[in-house]
C-alpha positions in Angstrom: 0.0 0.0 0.0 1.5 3.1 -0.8 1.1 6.0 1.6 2.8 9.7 1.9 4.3 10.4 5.2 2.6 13.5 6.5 5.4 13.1 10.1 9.0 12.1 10.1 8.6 8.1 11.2 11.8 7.3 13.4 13.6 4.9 11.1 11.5 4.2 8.8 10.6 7.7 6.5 10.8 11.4 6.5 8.1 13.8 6.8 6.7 13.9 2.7 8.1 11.0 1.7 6.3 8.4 -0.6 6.6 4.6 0.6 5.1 1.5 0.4 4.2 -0.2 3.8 1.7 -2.4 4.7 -2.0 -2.2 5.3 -1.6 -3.5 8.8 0.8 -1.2 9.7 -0.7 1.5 8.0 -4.1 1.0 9.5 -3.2 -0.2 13.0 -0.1 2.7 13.6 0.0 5.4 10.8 -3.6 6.3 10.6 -4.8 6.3 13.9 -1.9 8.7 14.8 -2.4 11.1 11.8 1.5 9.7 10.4 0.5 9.1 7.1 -2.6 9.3 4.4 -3.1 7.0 1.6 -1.7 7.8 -1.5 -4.5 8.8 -3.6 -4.6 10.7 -7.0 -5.8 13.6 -5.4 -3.5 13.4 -2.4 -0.3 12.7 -4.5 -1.3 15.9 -7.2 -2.0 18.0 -3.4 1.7 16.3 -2.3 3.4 17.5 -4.9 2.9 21.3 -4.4 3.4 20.7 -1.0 7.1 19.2 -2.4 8.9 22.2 -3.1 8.1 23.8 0.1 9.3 20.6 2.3 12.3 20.8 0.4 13.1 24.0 1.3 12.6 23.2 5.0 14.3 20.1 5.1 17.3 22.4 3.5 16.8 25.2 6.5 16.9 22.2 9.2 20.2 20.5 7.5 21.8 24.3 7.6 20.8 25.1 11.1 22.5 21.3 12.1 25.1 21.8 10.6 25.6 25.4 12.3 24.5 23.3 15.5 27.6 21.2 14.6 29.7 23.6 14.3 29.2 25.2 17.0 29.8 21.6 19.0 32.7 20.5 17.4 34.5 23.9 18.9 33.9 23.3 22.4 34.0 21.0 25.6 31.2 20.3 28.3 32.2 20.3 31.8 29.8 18.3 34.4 30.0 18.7 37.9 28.4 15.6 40.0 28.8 14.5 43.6 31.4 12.0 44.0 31.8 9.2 47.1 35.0 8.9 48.8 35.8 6.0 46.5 35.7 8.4 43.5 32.4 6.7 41.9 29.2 9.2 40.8 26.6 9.3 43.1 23.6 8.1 40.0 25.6 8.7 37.6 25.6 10.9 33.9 22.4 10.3 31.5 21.8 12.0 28.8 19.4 14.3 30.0 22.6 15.7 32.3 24.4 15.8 29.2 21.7 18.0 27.6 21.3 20.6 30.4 25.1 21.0 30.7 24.8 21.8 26.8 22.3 24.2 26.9 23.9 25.9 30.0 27.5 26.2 28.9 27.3 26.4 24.6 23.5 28.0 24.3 22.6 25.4 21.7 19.1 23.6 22.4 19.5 19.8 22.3 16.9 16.9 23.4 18.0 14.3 25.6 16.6 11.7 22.6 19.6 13.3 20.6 22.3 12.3 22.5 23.7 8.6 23.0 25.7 8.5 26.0 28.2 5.5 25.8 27.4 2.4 28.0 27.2 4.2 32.0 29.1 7.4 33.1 29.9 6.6 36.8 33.1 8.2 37.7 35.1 11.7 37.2 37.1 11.5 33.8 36.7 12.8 30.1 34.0 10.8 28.0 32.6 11.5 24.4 29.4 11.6 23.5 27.5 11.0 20.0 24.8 13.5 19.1 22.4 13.1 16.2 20.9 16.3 15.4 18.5 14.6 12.7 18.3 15.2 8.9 21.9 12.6 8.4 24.0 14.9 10.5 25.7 14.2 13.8 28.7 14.5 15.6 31.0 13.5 18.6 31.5 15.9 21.4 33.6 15.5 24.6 32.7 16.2 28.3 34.6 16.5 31.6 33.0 14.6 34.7 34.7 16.6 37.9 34.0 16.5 41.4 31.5 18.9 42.8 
């Protein structure tokens, strides 16, 4: 069945694009949360309009990542957390630390869904971190743990 994505479906389609998917999946997930239409005549002819003006967004979002990246790649994120006399975190970093430290110290606004933190931050070192800012573009950036 081929349907137009009116949302960006994690890992399976961007927001406009035309795909074939099944009817289950289209009527059971996609429908009932307004993800996609069915790709009628008169939806594809009122898609197609619509094109030129998605593509021009999708271009703005790519250029205001890639700023975003830019902006990353220059600097270093320093977290301060409790520390036990052993020298282990008390919880530990996720990445919803990781984003508040970002948006503190660089100004640049970043979900905690963005950023994969690798395996579990427990103790005071340097760590990097992957961030995926959407629309194929990502990047690595480092932070500091140090004692509070």
């Amino acid at each position: 069945m081929k349907v137009i994505f009116t949302a960006t479906v994690k890992d399976v389609a961007l927001k406009g694009d035309i795909k074939n998917v099944s009817e289950g999946y289209f009527r059971n997930y996609l429908m009932p949360r307004e993800l996609a239409v069915h790709a009628t005549d008169n939806a594809l002819r009122a898609w197609e309009t619509r094109r030129k003006e998605l593509m021009l967004e999708r271009e703005n979002l790519v250029k205001q990542f890639d700023e975003m990246k830019r902006r990353l790649a220059d600097g270093k994120v320093v977290i301060e957390k409790k520390v036990t006399s052993k020298g282990t975190l008390y919880g530990g970093i996720k990445p919803g630390d990781v984003a508040r430290a970002i948006k503190e110290s660089m100004k640049v606004d970043i979900t905690e869904e963005m950023i994969s933190v690798p395996d579990h931050i427990k103790a005071v070192g340097m760590y990097s971190v992957g961030i995926k800012l959407g629309e194929g573009v990502s990047t690595q950036l480092d932070i500091e743990v140090v004692k509070k």
